[in-house]
C-alpha positions as CSV (number, residue, x, y, z in Angstrom):
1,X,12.1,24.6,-2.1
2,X,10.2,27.8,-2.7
3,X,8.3,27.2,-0.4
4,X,10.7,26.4,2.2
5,X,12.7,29.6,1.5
6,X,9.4,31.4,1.8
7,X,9.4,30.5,5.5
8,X,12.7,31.7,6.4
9,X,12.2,34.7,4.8
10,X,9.2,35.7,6.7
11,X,11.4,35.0,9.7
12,X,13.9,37.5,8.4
13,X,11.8,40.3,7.6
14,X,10.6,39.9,11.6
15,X,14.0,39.9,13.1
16,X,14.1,36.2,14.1
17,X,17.3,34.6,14.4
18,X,17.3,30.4,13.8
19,X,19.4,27.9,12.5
20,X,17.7,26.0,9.5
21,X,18.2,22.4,8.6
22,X,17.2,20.7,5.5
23,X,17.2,17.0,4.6
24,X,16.4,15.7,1.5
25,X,15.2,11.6,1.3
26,X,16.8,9.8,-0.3
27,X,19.7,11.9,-1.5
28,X,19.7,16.0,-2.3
29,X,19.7,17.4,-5.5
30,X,21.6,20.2,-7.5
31,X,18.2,21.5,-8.5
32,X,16.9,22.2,-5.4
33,X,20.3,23.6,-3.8
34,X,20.0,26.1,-6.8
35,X,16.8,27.6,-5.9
36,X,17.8,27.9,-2.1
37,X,20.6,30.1,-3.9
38,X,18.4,31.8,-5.7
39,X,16.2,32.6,-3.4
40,X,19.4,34.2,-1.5
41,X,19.0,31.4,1.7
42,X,21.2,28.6,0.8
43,X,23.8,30.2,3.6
44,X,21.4,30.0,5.9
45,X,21.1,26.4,6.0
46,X,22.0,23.1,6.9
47,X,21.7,20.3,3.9
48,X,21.9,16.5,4.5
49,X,20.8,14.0,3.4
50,X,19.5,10.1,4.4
51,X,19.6,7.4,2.4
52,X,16.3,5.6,2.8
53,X,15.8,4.1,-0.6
54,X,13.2,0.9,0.5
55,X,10.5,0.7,2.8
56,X,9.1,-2.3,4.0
57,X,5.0,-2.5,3.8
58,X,5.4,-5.9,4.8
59,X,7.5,-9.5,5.6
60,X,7.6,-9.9,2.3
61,X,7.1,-6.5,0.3
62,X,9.6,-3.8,-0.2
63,X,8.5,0.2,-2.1
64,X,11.0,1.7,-3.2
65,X,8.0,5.0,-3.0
66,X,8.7,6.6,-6.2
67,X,5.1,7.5,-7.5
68,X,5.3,8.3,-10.9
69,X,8.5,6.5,-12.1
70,X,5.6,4.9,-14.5
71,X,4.4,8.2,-16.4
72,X,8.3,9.8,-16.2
73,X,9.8,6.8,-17.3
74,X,6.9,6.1,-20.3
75,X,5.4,9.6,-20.6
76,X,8.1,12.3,-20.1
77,X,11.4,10.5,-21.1
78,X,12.5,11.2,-17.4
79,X,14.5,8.0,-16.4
80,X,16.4,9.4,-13.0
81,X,13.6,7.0,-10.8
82,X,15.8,4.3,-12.7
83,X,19.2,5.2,-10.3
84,X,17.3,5.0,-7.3
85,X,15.5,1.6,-8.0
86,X,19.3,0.0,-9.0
87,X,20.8,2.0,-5.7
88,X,18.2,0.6,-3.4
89,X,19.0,-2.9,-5.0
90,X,22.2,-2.4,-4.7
91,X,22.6,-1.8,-0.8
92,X,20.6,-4.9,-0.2
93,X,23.5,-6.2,-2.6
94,X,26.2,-4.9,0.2
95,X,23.5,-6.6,2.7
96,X,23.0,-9.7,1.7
97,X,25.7,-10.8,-1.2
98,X,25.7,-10.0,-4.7
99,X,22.5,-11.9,-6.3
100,X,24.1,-14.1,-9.1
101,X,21.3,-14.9,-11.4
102,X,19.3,-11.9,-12.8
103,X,16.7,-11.6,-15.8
104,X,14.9,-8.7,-16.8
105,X,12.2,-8.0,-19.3
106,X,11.5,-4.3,-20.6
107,X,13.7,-0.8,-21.5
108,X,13.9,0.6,-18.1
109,X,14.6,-2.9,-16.1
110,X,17.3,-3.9,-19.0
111,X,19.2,-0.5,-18.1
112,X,18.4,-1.3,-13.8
113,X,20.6,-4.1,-14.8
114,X,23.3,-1.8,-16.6
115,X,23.0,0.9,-13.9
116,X,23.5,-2.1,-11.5
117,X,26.7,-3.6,-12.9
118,X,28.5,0.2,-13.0
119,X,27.8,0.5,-8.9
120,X,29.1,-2.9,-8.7
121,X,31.8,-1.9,-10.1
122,X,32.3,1.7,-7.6
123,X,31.5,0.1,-5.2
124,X,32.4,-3.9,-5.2
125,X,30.0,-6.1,-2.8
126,X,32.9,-8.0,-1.1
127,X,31.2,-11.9,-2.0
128,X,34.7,-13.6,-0.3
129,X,33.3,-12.0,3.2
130,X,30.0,-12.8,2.8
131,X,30.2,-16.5,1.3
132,X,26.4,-17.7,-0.2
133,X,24.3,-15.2,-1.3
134,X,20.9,-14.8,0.2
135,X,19.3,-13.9,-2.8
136,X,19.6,-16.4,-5.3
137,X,17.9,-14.7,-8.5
138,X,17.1,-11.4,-9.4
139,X,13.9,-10.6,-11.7
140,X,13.2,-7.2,-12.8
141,X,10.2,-6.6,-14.9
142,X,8.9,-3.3,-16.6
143,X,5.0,-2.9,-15.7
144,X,4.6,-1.5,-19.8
145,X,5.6,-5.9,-20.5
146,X,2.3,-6.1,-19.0
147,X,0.0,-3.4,-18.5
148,X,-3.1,-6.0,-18.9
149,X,-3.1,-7.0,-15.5
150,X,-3.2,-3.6,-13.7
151,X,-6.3,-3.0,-16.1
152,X,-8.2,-5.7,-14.4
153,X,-10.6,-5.6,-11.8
154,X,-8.7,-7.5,-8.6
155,X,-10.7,-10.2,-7.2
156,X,-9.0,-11.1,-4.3
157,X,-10.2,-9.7,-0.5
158,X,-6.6,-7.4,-0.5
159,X,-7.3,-6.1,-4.3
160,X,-11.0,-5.6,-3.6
161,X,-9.7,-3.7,-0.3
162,X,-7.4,-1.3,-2.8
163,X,-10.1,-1.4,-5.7
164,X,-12.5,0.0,-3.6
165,X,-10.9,1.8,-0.2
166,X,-7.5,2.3,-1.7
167,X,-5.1,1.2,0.5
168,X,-2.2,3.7,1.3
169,X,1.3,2.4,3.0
170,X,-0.4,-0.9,4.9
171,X,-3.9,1.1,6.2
172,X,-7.8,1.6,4.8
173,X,-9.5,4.6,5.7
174,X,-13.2,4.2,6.3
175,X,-16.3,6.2,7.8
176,X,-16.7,4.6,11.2
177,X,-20.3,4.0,10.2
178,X,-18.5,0.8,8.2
179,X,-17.1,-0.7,11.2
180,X,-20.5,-0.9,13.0
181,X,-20.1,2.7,14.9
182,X,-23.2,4.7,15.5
183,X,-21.1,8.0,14.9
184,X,-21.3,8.8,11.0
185,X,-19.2,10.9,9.3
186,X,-15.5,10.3,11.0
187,X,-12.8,8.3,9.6
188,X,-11.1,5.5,11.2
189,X,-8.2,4.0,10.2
190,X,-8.0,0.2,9.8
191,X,-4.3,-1.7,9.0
192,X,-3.5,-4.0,7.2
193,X,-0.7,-6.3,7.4
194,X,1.1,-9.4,8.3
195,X,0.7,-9.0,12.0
196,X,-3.2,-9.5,11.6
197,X,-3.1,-13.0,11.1
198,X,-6.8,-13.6,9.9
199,X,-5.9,-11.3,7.3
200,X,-2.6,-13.0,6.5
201,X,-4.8,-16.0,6.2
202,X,-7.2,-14.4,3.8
203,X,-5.8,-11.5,2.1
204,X,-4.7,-13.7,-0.7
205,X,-7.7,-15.7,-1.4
206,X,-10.7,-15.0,-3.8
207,X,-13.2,-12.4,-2.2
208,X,-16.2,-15.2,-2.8
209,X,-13.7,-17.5,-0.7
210,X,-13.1,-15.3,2.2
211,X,-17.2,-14.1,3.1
212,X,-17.4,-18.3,3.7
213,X,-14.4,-18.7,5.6
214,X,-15.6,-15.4,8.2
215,X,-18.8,-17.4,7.9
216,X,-17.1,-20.4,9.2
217,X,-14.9,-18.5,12.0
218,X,-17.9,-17.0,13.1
219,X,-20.5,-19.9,13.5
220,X,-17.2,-21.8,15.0
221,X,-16.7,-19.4,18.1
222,X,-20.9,-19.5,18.2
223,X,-20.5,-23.2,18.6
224,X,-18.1,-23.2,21.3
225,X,-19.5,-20.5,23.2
226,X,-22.6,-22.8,23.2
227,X,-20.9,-26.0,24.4
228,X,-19.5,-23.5,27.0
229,X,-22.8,-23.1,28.7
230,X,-24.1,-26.5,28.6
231,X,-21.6,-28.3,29.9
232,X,-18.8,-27.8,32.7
233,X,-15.5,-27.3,30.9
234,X,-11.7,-28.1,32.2
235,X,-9.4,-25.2,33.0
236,X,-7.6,-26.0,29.9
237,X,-10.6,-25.9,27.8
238,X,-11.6,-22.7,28.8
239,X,-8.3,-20.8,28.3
240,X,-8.5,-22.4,24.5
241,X,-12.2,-20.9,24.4
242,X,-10.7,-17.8,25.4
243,X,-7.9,-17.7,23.2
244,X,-10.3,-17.9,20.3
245,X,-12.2,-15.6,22.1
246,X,-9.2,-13.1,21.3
247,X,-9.5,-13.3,17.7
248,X,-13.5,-11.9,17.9
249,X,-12.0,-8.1,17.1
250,X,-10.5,-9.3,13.9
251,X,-13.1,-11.5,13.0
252,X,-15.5,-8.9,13.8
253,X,-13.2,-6.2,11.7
254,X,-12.7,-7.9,8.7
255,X,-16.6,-9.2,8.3
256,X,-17.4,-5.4,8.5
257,X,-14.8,-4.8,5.6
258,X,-16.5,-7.8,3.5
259,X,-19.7,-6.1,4.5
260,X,-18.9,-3.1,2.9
261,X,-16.9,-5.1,0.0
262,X,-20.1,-6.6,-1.0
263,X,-22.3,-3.4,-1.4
264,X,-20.3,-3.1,-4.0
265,X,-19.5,-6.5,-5.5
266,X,-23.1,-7.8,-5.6
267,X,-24.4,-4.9,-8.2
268,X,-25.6,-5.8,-11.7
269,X,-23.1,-3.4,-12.8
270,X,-19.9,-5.6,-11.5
271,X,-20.8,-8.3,-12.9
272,X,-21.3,-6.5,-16.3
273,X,-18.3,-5.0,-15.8
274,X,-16.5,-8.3,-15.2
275,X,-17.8,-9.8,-18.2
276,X,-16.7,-7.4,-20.4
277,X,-13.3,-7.8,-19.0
278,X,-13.1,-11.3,-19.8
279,X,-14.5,-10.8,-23.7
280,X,-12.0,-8.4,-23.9
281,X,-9.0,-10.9,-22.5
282,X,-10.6,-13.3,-24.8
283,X,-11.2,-11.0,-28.0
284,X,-14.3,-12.7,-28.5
285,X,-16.4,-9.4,-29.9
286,X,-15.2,-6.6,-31.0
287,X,-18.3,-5.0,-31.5
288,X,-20.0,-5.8,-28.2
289,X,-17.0,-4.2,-26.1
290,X,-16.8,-1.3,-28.4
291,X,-20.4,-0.8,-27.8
292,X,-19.9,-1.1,-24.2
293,X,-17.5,1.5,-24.0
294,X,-19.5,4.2,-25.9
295,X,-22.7,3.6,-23.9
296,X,-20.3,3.9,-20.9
297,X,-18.8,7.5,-22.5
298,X,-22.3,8.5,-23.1
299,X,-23.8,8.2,-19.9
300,X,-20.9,9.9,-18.5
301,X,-19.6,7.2,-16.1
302,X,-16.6,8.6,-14.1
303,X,-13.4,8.6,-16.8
304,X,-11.0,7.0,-15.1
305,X,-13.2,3.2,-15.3
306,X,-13.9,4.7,-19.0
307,X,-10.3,4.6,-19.5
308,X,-9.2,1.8,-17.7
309,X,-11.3,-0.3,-20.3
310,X,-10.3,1.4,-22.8
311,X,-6.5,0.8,-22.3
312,X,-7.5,-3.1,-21.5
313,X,-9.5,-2.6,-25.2
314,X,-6.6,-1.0,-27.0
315,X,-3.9,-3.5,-25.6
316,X,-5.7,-6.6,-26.2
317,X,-6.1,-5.8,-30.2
318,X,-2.5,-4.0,-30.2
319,X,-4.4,-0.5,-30.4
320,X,-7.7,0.3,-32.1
321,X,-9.0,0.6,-36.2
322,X,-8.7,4.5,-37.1
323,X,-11.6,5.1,-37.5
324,X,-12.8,3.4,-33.9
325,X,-9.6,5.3,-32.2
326,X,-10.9,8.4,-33.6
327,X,-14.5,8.1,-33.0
328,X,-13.8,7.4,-29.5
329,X,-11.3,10.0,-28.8
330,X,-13.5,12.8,-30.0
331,X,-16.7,11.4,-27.9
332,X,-14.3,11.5,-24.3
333,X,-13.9,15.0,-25.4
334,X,-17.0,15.7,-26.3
335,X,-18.6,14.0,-23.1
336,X,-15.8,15.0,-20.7
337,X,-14.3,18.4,-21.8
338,X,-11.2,19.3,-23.7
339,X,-9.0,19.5,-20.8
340,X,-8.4,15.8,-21.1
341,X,-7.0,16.4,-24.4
342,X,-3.2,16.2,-22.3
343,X,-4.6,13.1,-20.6
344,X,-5.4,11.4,-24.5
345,X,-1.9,12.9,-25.5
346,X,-0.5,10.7,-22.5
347,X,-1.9,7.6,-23.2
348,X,-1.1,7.5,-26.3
349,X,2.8,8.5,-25.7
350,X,2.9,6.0,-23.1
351,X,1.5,3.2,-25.6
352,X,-2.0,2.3,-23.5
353,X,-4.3,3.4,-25.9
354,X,-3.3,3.8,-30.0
355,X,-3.8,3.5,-33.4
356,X,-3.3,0.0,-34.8
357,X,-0.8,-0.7,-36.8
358,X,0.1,-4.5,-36.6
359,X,-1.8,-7.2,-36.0
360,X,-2.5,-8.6,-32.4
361,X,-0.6,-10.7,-30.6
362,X,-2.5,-11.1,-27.6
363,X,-3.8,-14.5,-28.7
364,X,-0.8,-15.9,-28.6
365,X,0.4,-15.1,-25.9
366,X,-2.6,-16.3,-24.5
367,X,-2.2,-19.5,-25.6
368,X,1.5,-19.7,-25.4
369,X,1.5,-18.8,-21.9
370,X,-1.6,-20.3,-20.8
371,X,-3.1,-17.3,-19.4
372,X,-7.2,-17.8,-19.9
373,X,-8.4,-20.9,-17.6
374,X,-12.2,-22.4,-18.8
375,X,-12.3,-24.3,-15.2
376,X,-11.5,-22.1,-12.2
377,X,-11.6,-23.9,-8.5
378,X,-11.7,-20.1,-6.5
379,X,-11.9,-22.2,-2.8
380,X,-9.2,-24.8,-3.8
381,X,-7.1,-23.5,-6.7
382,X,-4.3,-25.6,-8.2
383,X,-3.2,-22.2,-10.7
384,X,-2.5,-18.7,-10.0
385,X,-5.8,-18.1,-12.9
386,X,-7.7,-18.3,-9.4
387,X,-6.7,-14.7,-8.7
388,X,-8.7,-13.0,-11.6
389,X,-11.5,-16.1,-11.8
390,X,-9.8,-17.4,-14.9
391,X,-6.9,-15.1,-16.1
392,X,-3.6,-15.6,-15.0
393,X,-1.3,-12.8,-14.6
394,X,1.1,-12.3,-18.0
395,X,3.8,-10.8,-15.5
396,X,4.1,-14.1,-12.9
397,X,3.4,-16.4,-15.9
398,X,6.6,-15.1,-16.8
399,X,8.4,-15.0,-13.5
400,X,7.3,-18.9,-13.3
401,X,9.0,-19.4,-16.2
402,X,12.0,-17.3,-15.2
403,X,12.8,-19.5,-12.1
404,X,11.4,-23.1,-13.7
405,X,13.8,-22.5,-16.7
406,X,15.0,-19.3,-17.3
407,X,13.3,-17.2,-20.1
408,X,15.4,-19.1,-22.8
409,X,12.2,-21.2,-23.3
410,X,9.8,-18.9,-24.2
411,X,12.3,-16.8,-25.9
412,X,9.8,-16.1,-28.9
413,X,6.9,-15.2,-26.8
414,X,9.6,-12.7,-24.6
415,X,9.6,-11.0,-28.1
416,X,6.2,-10.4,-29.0
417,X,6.1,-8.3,-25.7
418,X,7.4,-4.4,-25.1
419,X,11.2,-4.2,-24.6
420,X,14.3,-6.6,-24.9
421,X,15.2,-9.1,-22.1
422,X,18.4,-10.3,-20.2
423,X,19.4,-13.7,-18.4
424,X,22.6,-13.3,-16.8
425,X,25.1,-15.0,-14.4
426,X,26.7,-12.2,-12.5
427,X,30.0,-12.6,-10.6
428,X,31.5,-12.1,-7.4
429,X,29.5,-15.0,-6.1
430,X,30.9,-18.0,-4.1
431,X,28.2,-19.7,-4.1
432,X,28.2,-22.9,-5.6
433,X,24.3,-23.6,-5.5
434,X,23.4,-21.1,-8.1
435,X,25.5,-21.7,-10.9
436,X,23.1,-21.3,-14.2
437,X,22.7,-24.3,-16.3
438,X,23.0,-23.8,-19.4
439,X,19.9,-24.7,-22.4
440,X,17.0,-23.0,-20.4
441,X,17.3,-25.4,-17.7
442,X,16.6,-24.6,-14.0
443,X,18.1,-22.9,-11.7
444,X,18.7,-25.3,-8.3
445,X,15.9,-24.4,-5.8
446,X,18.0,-24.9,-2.6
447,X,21.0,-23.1,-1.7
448,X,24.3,-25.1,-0.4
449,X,22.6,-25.2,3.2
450,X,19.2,-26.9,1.9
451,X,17.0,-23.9,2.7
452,X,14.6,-22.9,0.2
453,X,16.0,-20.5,-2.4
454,X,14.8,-16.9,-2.4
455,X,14.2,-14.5,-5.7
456,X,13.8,-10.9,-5.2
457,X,10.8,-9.7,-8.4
458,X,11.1,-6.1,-8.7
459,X,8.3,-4.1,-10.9
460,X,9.4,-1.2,-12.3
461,X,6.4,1.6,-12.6
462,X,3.9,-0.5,-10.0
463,X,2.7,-4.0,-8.6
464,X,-0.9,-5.1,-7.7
465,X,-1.4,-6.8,-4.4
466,X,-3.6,-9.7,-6.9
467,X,0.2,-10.6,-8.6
468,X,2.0,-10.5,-5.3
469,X,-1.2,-12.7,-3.9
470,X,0.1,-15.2,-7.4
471,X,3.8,-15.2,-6.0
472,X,2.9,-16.3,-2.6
473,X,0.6,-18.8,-4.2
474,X,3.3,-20.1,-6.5
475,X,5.7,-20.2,-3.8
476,X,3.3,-22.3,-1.4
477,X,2.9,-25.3,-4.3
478,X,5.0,-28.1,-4.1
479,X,7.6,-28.1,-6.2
480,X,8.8,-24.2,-7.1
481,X,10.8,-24.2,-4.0
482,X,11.3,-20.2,-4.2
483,X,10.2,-17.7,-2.0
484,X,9.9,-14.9,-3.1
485,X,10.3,-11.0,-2.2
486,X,8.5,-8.6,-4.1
487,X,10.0,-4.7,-5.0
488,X,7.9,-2.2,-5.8
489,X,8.5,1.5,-7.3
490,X,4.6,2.1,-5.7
491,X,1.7,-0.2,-4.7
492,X,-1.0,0.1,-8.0
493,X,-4.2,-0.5,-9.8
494,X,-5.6,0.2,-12.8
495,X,-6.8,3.4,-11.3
496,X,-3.7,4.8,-9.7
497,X,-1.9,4.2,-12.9
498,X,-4.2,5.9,-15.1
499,X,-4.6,8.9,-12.3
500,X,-0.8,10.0,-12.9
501,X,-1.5,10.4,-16.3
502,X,-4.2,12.8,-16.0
503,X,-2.2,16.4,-16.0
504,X,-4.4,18.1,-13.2
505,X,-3.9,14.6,-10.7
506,X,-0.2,14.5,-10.2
């Protein structure tokens, strides 16, 4: 705003004469009116405001772009992201029908829910008008119920892609020198959606997966250009040749990406680093992934991985011995300066990395919820474990549950886990498809018409593409009969999450 004012006040002092308009997305606040009065401009200008509170990254992904609702809503008490999450839900509500079923897991999706019901009732979503809702079910979940996940290392080709490249709002931006150019030292930028179909094929899959099915594509159109030149082909033939032809620039993109992937992926150092992800999912050593960590502090390996095990660590065994939490503490500082001091401070307010007080659940949840897989098929997976190479995620083991039978069945497990839960019928529906049953059993899958149902899963402080790569899997197998939408305050990793938590980053 400040900065704003400083603009037209330069204009001033020259004698320019303009009309000023300001718009603020999605709505404007008191705050910033006040320092435009303030800074003696506010008369000057124009305010309004548009009401964009969703934005599609793809057919089946919604952000509501809110950056750091995680660190305001965990860190600084600061729960206003909240509003805009329930307001953005709530005009796809006066879209598409009130959604009838909804359960939600955590503090700040319980009060979505609350926030939810009191614009409902402002500002009714006429359900006689509308008949069947589109959306059958409603699943909000807090990313603190499960702040494993983001911790790991994503193993599909679209997590690898954000592990490594970071994808921002559907794109990649690499060195041309990646995609096979001769000119080093530009940037080109490479999307990344739904409309490239090879990579709607093969975004989801696991990255060792994906370098054998390029492989295959590849030697394919090698075969057919062959049997092109040896023998005399029918009109029809060739225009088949030469629509497969047409797919050689994605082919040809996305092996350069995989390329690039595998620098990376085929260092000693991965795997390490992959193996001590899975001891620490497994609490098999305490000693070794201690260990592992210091040695990592020591030789001054960049923080953020430091911390990213760390939290993983500290979650896992419900926070760490004193003396190991303290030890540890005081070596980042050491090894990394005491300006991180605020970013220890952080962590620890927001939970991720503590002092233990209670013993560890992790194990069973674990077991309850089935979450470590011994036998992992990667190229024809029958469980979403596939994503991680033998960890499924905690949060889609529990939106399985929350469309196979509501959470009433794992009720105890829903209480070993950060905040309190909801399963509600809402009203103002007509439709007679959705009605819950009662005693945890299932919602119906088809609506009245005998389409598919659809659930909207909305994470509250960030989603990894490797979970929404497990709903799209779930909703493929026979027999869940959900698709599924995904909302999103802001695409994440392990990374991204810990980087708003470090004071000079945001």
């Amino acid at each position: 705003m400040k900065f704003i004012s400083s603009h037209i006040q330069n204009d001033i002092s020259k004698g320019l004469q303009k009309e000023y308009f300001v718009y603020f997305v999605p709505r404007r606040t008191v705050v910033c009116e006040k320092i435009f009065e303030e800074e003696k401009v506010h008369h000057l200008l124009t305010l309004g405001e548009y009401p964009l509170y969703a934005l599609p990254l793809d057919e089946d992904v919604l952000s509501f772009d809110l950056d750091y609702s995680f660190r305001e809503c965990q860190v600084d008490g600061d729960m206003s992201s909240l509003w805009h999450v329930a307001k953005a839900i709530h005009k796809l509500e006066l879209s598409f029908g009130i959604i009838p079923n909804l359960r939600a897991k955590g503090k700040a999706s319980t009060k979505v829910a609350e926030i939810l019901t009191c614009m409902q009732e402002e500002e009714p979503v006429n359900s006689s008008e509308m008949g069947a809702a589109e959306i059958n079910t409603l699943i909000l979940i807090d990313r603190e119920v499960d702040m494993v996940t983001p911790m790991c290392f994503q193993l599909t080709y679209e997590g690898l892609l954000d592990e490594i490249l970071q994808i921002s709002n559907g794109s990649v931006e690499v060195d041309t020198s990646v995609m096979g150019s001769q000119q080093d030292g530009k940037k080109i930028k490479i999307p990344l959606n739904s409309s490239d179909k090879l990579y709607k094929e093969i975004r989801d899959l696991n990255f060792e997966v994906v370098v054998q099915v390029l492989r295959q594509k590849a030697t394919s159109i090698q075969q057919d250009y062959a049997e092109v030149k040896s023998t005399s082909q029918s009109v029809s033939e060739l225009k088949d040749f030469v629509k497969k032809l047409n797919s050689l620039p994605e082919i040809a993109r996305h092996v350069n990406l995989a390329q690039h992937l595998q620098t990376f992926t085929c260092k000693p150092s991965f795997h390490a680093r992959l193996d001590i992800e899975q001891t620490l999912l497994e609490m098999q050593n305490f000693d070794i992934c201690f260990e592992y960590i210091e040695e990592m502090i020591h030789k001054q390996e960049p923080i953020i991985n430091v911390l990213r095990l760390l939290v993983l660590f500290s979650i896992t065994n419900s926070g760490l011995p004193k003396k190991n939490f303290d030890y540890l503490r005081r070596e980042i500082l050491h090894s990394y300066g005491f300006e991180h001091m605020s970013t220890l401070y952080n962590l620890e307010k927001s939970g991720l990395f503590k002092k233990q007080e209670t013993r560890s659940n992790w194990l069973a949840i674990t077991k309850a919820l089935q979450l470590i897989s011994d036998e992992t098929d990667t190229a024809n997976p029958n469980d979403i474990s596939y994503i991680f190479s033998g960890y499924a995620p905690l949060s889609i083991r529990l939106v399985q549950h929350a469309i196979r039978s509501g959470w009433r069945s794992i009720e105890e497990i829903l209480k070993l886990l950060p905040g309190p839960h909801l399963d509600l019928k809402r009203g103002g529906s007509t439709s007679s498809s959705s009605d819950m049953l009662q005693g945890g059993q299932p919602i119906p899958d088809r609506v009245a018409d005998g389409r598919r149902a659809l659930a909207l899963v909305v994470f509250i402080g960030g989603v990894t593409f490797a979970e929404i790569a497990a709903l799209r899997f779930l909703s493929s197998q026979e027999g869940t009969g959900y698709d599924f939408i995904v909302g999103t305050t802001k695409m994440v990793n392990g990374n991204t999450l810990i980087e708003t938590l470090i004071p000079n980053n945001s």
